[in-house]
C-alpha positions in Angstrom: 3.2 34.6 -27.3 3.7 36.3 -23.7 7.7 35.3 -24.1 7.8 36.3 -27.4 6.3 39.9 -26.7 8.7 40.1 -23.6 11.5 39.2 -25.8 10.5 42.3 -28.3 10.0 44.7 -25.7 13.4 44.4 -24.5 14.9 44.9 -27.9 12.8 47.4 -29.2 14.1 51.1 -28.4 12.2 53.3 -26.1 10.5 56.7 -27.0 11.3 56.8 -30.7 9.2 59.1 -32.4 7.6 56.3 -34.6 6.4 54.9 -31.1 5.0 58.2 -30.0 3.3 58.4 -33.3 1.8 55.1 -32.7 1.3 55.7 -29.8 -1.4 58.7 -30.0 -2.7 56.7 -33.2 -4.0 53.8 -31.0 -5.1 56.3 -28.5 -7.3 58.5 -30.5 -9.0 55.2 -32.4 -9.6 53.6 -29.5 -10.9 56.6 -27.5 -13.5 56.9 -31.3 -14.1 53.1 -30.5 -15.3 54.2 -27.1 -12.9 50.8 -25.5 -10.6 51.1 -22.5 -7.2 49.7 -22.3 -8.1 46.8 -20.2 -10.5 46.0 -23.1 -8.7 46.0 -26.1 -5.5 44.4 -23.7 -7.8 41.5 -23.2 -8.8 40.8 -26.7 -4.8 40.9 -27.7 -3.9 38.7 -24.3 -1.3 41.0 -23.4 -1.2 42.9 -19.9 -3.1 46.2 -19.8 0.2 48.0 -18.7 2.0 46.6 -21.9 -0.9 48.2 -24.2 -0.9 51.4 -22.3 2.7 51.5 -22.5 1.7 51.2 -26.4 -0.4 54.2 -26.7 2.3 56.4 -24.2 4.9 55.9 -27.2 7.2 54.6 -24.3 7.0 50.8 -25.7 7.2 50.1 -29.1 4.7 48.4 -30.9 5.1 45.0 -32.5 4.3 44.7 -36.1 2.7 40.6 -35.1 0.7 43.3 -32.4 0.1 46.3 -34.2 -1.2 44.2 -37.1 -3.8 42.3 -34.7 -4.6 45.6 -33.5 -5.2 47.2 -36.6 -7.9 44.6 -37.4 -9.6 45.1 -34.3 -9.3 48.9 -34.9 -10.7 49.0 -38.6 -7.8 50.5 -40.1 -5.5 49.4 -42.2 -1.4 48.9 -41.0 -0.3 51.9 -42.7 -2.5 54.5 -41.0 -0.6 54.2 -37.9 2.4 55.3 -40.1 0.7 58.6 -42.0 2.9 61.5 -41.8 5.7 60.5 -39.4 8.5 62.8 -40.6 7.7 65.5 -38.2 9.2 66.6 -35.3 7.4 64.8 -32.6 8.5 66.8 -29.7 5.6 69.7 -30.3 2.9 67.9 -28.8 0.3 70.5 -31.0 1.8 69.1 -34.3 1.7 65.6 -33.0 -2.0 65.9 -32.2 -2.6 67.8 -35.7 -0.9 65.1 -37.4 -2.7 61.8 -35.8 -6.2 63.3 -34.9 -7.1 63.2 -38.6 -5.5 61.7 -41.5 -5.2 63.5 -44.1 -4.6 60.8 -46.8 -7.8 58.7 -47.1 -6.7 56.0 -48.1 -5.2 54.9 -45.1 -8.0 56.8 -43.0 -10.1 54.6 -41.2 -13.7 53.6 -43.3 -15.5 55.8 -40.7 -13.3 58.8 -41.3 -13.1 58.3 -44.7 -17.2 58.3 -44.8 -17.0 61.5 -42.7 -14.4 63.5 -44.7 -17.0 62.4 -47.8 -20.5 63.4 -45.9 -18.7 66.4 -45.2 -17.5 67.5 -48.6 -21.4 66.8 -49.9 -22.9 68.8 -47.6 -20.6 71.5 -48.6 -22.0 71.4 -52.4 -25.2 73.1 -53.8 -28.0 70.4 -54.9 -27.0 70.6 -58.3 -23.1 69.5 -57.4 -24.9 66.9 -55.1 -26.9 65.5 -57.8 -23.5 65.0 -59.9 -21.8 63.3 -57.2 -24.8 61.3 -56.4 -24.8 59.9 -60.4 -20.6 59.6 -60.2 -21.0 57.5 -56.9 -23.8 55.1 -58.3 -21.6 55.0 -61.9 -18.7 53.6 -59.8 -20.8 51.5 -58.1 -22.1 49.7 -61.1 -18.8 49.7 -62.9 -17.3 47.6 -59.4 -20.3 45.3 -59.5 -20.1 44.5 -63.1 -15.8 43.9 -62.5 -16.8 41.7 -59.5 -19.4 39.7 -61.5 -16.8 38.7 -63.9 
């Protein structure tokens, strides 16, 4: 696996703004994961300096990799790729753009829990009532589909 890894990294191109996208996306998740580099290095049996060179956007990311490290992030492939047609040189816009998503469905389950706790505390009891009965209708309806 080591050889193969080598053999990507010396193909793959260097500082692409898909890697610096990346990049900050494994930072921030691991940083919420409260993990060091030497951690999640260890559970992927790659050199910490490889991963770190990861999350710098410097090294591109294998999809064999970025797929083990999506599972042991919680979040599904496509959230590392959310909103990657910007222009990655303002560092303000890349942080805007990979600190949150904005699209939930490739958020993470805790951010996506979040953005939802959020939005209900926002609403008057009334509103939170209606939600409430919406949620537990959907809940029933996915129960009685995954009965079947």
């Amino acid at each position: 696996m080591i050889k193969a890894l080598k053999r990507d990294l010396e193909v793959a191109p260097r500082g692409s703004a898909i890697s610096m996208v990346i990049g900050r996306r494994l930072e921030v998740r691991r940083s919420e994961l409260g993990v060091d580099v030497e951690q999640v290095a260890d559970k992927l049996g790659i050199p910490p300096q490889v991963y770190a060179g990861f999350e710098s956007g410097s090294v591109e990311t294998p999809a064999s990799l970025l797929s083990q490290i999506a599972d042991l992030f919680g979040v599904p492939v496509p959230w590392f790729f959310q909103d990657v047609a910007f222009d990655v040189e303002d560092e303000d816009e890349l942080a805007a753009h990979t600190d949150s998503p904005g699209i939930f469905i490739v958020a993470s389950e805790d951010q996506r829990v979040e953005a939802l706790s959020e939005c209900f505390r926002r609403l008057d009891l009334d509103d939170q009532q209606h939600l409430l009965a919406i949620a537990e209708a959907l809940c029933r309806a996915h129960d009685n589909w995954a009965g079947d």
